[in-house]
N, C-alpha and C positions, 0 to 999 in steps of 0.2 A: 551501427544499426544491427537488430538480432534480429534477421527475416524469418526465423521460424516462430519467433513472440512477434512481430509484424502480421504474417500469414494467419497464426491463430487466431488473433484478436480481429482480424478483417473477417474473415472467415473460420469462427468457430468449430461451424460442423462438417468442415468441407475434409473429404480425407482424397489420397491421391498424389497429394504434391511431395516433396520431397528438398531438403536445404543442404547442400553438403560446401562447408567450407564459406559458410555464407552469403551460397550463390543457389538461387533455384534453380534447379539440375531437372525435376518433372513436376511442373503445374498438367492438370483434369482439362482435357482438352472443350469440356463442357459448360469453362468459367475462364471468361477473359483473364488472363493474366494485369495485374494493378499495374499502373501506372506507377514512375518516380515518383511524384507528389499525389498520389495516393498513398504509397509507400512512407513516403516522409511525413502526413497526417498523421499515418498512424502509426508512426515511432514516438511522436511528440505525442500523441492519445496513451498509449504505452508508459512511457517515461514517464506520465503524471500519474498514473493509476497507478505502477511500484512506487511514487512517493508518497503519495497518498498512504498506500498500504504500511509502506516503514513507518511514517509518523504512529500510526495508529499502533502499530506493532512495538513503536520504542515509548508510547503512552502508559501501553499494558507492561512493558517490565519497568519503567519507571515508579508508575505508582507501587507494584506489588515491592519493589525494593527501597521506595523511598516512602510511600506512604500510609501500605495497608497494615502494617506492622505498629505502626500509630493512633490507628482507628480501633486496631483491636485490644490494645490498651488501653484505650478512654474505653471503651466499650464495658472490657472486663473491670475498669474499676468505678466507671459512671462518672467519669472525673470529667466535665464539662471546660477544664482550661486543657488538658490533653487534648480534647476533641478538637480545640482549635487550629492545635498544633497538625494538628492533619488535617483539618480543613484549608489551612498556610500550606501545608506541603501539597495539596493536591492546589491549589492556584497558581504555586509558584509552577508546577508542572503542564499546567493549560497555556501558561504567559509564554514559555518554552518554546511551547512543541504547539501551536497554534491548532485547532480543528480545520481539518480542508474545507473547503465551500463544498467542493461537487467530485463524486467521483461515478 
């Protein structure tokens, strides 16, 4: 678990605390310090919002290297069986790398 992406994500705006060595060294005497399963909430909160983000992130260089390169061929010669050919490659890249539900 990474308590300083824990702490942030609990408390965005909160400043004061401090993480050394993966142990809260000074939490703001103003805010209860979380709980284990608070903590462990929002590690599993955490862990899905950077998958979330990869996916989306390996979507965007997929297509730009597998399939815009395709589109702008049909494009530039109006050739309507190209155009498929990247419409096939941006599916094959959906079936892949699925869209998250919720982040």
């Amino acid at each position: 678990m990474d308590l300083a992406k824990v702490l942030s994500h609990i408390h965005p705006d909160l400043a004061g605390w401090e993480v050394v060595n993966n142990e809260i060294t000074k939490f703001p005497d103003s805010v209860p310090e979380p709980t284990q399963a608070e903590l462990d909430t929002a590690w599993a909160e955490v862990q899905s919002q950077d998958r979330i983000l990869g996916i989306r992130e390996e979507r965007k260089r997929r297509y730009r290297e597998e399939s815009d390169g395709l589109l702008f061929d049909a494009l530039a010669k109006m050739d309507l069986p190209e155009l498929a050919e990247w419409q096939d490659a941006q599916m094959k890249i959906k079936k892949e790398l699925p869209k998250p539900l919720k982040m």
